[in-house]
C-alpha positions as CSV (number, residue, x, y, z in Angstrom):
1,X,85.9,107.1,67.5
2,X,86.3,103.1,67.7
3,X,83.1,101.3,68.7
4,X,84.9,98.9,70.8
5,X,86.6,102.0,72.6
6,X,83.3,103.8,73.0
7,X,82.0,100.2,74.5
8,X,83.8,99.9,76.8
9,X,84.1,103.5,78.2
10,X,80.3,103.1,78.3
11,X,80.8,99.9,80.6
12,X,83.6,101.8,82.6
13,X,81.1,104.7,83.5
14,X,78.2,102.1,84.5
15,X,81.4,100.4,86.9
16,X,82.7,103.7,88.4
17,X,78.8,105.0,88.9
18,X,78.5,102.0,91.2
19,X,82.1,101.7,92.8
20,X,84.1,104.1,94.9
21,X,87.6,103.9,97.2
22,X,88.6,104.9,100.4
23,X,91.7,105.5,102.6
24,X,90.5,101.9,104.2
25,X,89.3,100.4,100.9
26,X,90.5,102.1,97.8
27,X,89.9,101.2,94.7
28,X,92.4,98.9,93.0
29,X,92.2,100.2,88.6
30,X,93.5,98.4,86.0
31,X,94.4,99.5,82.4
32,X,95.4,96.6,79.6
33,X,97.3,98.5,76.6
34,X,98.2,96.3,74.1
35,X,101.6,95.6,75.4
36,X,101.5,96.5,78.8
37,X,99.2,96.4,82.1
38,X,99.1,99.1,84.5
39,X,97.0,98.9,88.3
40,X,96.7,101.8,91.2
41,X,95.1,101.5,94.5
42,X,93.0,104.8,94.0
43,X,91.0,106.8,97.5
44,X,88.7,108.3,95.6
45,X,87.6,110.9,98.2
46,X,90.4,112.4,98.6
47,X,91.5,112.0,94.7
48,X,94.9,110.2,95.1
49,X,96.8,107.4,94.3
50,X,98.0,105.7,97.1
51,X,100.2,103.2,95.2
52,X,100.8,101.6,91.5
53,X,102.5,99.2,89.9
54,X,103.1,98.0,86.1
55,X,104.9,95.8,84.2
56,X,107.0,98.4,82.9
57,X,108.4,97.9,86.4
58,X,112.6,96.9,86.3
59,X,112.0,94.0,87.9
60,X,109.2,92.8,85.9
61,X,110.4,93.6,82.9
62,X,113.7,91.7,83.4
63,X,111.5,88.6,83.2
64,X,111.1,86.6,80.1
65,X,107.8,85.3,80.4
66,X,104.0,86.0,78.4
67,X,102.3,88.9,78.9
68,X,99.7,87.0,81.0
69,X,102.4,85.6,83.5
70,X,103.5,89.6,83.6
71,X,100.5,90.7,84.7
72,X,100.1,88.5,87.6
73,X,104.1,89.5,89.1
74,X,102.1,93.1,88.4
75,X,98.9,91.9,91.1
76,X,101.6,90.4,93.4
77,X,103.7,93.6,93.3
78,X,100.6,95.8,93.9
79,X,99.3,93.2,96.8
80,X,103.1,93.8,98.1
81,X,102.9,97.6,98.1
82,X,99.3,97.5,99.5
83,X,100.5,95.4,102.4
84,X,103.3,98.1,102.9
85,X,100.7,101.2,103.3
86,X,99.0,98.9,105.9
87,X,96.2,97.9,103.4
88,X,94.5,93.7,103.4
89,X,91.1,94.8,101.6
90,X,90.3,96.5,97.8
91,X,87.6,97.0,95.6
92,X,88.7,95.2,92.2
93,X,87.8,97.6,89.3
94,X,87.8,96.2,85.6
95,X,88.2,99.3,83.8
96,X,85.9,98.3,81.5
97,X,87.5,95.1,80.5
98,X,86.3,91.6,80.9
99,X,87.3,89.3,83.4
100,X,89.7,87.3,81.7
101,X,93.0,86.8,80.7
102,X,95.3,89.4,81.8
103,X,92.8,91.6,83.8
104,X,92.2,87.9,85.8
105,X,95.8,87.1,86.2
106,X,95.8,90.7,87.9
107,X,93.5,89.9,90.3
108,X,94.5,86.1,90.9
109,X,98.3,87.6,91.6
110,X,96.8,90.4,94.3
111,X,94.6,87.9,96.4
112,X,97.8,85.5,96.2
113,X,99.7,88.4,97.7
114,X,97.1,88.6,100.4
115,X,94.5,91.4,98.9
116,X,91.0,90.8,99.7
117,X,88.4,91.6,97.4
């Protein structure tokens, strides 16, 4: 396997040892593919996801715009959902990733939407 990949699994464990959701707080997950970005609001005791959003979306994908300005309509769509199940607060989960770039832009669009974390 890819070193990078194993990296960053390794980093993802060492996150999700520490971190946990719940129906008040779940944990809001985000995974970068080279094209795409995808987020769920996750309750990890009872194992479901409460709610996701991606810019594979319809109405995200009808915009033009850089994959950057995509993934932020992606944190105000989840932040809009969130606010729909009755949800203000989250626990920001990485994945893995840094914070930067598109995994930021995520997290800059949920707290615009309202999302505390």
């Amino acid at each position: 396997m890819d070193t990078k990949v194993i990296r960053r699994q390794r980093i993802k464990f060492g996150i999700r040892r520490k971190i946990s959701g719940t129906a008040q707080k779940p944990r809001l997950s985000v995974f970068r593919s080279n094209g795409d970005i995808y987020v769920q609001l996750i309750d990890d005791d009872a194992s479901k996801t409460l709610a996701s959003a991606s810019s594979r979306d319809k109405d995200i994908v009808a915009q033009k715009v850089p994959k950057v300005e995509k993934s932020k309509l992606v944190g105000a769509a989840i932040a809009r959902k969130a606010t729909e199940l009755g949800l203000s607060a989250v626990i920001f989960d990485r994945g893995g990733y840094l914070y930067h770039g598109r995994v930021k832009a995520v997290a800059e669009g949920a707290r615009e939407g309202g999302l505390q974390f």
